[in-house]
C-alpha positions as CSV (number, residue, x, y, z in Angstrom):
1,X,137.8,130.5,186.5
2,X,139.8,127.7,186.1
3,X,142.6,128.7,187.5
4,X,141.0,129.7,190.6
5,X,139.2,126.3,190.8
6,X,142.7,124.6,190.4
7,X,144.2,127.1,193.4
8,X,141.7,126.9,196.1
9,X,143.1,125.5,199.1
10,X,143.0,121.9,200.1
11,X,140.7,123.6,202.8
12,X,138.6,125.2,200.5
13,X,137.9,122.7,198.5
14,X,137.1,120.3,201.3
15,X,135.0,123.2,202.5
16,X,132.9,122.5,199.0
17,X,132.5,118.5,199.8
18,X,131.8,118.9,203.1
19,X,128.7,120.9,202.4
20,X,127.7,118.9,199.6
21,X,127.6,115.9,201.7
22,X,126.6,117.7,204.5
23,X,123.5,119.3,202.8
24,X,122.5,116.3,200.8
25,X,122.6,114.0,203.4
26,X,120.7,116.2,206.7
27,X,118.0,115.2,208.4
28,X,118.4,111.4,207.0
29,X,119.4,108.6,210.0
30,X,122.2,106.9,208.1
31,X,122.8,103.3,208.6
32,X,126.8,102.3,209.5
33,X,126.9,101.4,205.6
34,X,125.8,104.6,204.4
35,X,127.8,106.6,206.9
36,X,131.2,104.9,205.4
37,X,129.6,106.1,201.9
38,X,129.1,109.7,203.1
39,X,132.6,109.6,204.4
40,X,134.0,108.1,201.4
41,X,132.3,110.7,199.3
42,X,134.8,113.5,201.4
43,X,138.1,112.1,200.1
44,X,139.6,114.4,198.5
45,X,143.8,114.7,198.2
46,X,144.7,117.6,200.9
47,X,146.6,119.3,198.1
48,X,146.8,119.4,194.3
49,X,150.0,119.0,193.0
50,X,151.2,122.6,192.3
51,X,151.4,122.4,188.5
52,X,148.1,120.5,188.5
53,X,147.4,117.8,185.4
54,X,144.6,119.2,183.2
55,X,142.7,115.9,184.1
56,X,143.0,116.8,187.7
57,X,141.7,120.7,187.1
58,X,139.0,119.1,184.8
59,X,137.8,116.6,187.1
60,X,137.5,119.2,190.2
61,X,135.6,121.6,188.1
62,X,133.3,118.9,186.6
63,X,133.0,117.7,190.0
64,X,131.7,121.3,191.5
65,X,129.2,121.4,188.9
66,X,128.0,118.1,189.8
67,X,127.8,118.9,193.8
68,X,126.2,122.0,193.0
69,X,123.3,120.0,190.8
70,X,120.3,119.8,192.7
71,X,118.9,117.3,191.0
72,X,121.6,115.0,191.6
73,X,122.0,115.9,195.2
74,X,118.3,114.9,195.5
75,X,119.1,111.6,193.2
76,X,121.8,110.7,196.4
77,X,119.3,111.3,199.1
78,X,117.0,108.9,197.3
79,X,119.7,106.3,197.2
80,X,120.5,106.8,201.0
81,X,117.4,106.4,201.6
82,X,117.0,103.4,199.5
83,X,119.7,102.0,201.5
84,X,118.3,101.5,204.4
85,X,115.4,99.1,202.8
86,X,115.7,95.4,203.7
87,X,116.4,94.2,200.4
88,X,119.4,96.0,199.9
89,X,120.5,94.8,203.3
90,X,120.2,91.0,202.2
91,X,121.9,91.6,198.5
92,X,124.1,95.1,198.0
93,X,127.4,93.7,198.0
94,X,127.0,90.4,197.0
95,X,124.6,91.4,194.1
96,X,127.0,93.7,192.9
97,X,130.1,91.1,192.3
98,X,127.5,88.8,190.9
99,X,126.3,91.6,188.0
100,X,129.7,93.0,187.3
101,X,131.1,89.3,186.2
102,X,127.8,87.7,185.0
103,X,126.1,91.1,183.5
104,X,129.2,92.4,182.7
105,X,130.1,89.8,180.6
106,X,126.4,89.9,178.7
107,X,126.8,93.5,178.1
108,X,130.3,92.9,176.5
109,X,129.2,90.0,174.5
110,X,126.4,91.4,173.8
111,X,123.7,89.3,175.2
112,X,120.1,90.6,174.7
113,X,118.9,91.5,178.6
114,X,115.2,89.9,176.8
115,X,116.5,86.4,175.4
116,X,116.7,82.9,177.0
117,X,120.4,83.3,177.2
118,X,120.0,86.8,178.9
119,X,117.3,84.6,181.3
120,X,120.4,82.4,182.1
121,X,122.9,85.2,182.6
122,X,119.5,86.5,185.1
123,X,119.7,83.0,186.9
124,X,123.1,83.1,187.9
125,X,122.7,86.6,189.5
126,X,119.5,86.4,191.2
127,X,118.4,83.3,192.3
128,X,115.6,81.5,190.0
129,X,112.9,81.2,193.0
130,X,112.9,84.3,194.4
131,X,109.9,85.2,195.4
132,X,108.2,88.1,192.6
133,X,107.5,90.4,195.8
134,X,110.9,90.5,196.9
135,X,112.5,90.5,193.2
136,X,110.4,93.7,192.5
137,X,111.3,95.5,195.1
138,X,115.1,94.5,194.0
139,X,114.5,95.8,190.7
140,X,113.0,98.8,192.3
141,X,116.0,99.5,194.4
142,X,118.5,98.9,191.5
143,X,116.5,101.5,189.8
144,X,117.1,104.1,192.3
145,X,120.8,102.9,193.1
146,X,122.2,102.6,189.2
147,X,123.2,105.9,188.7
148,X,125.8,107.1,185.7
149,X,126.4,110.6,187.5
150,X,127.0,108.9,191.2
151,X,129.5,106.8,189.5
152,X,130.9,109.3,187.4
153,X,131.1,111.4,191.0
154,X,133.3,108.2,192.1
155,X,135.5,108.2,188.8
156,X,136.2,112.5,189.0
157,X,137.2,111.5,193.2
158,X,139.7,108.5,192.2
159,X,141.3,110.8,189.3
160,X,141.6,114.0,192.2
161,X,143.0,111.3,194.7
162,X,145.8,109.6,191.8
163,X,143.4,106.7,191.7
164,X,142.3,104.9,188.7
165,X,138.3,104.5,188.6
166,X,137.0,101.6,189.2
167,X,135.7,99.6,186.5
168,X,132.3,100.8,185.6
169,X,128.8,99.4,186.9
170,X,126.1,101.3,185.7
171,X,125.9,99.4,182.3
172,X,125.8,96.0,183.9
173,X,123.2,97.4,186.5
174,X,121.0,98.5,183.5
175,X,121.7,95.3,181.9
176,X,120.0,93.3,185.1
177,X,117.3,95.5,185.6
178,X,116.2,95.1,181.8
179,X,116.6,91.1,182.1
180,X,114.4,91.6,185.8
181,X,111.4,93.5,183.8
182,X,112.0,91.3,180.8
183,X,111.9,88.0,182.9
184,X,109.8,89.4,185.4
């Protein structure tokens, strides 16, 4: 099994993306956001190198077992979905470079999500008057969007493409979204 995973075609095995994305995604009006996303989740390298490294055969079989999971497919629906909420409009991006260097950094130390220090790590991500409306249905979004198998998903496509992962973001994710319920 394997070895045939390894040896499918470049056309094959976009064949196996394609309908991933293509089956998770239908019947959902994707935002331009979310349309880069469902692109970006096609990338695959159009060959494997012939003697392919065991990561690379690893990571493409892990990575069919993950497309075929349905749970997970309906996990990714829930997030493009979530997407297209306004509060992810007015903080994705810029709530995500905030909690990678300020949550990341508490979650290294390690800084207790629940203490005044973790409500001062909190401050400097999300802004100390928000109103409690709009900061719950933050949290609620960051619970739907933090996902360790999407981002493992994103770590088995860089290793296919040559790519090193990018740094991981689920822990400082979960580390907001416990400081959110504990400073509520």
């Amino acid at each position: 099994m394997t070895h045939k995973l390894a040896h499918l075609s470049a056309a094959q095995r976009q064949q196996v993306i394609d309908e991933f994305v293509e089956n998770t995604f239908s019947g959902i009006a994707l935002d331009g956001d979310a349309e880069v996303v469902a692109e970006w989740m096609r990338e695959l390298p159009d060959e494997l190198p012939d003697d392919p490294a065991p990561d690379q055969v690893d990571a493409w079989i892990e990575l069919t077992d993950l497309v075929a999971d349905e749970d997970f497919r309906q996990r990714l629906r829930r997030i493009a979905l979530a997407g297209a909420s306004p509060v992810a409009s007015r903080h994705g991006y810029e709530l995500r470079a905030l909690a990678l260097r300020h949550a990341g950094r508490a979650t290294a130390e390690p800084i207790p999500p629940d203490s005044a220090e973790g409500r001062a790590v909190l401050d400097r991500i999300i802004r100390p008057g928000m109103p409690s409306g709009e900061r719950d249905e933050l949290r609620r979004w960051l619970e739907t969007v933090a996902d360790a198998r999407v981002e493992r998903y994103w770590e088995l496509i860089a290793v296919l493409n040559g790519r090193g992962p990018a740094p991981p973001a689920v822990p400082a994710f979960t580390w907001l979204i416990a400081a959110m319920r504990a400073h509520g």
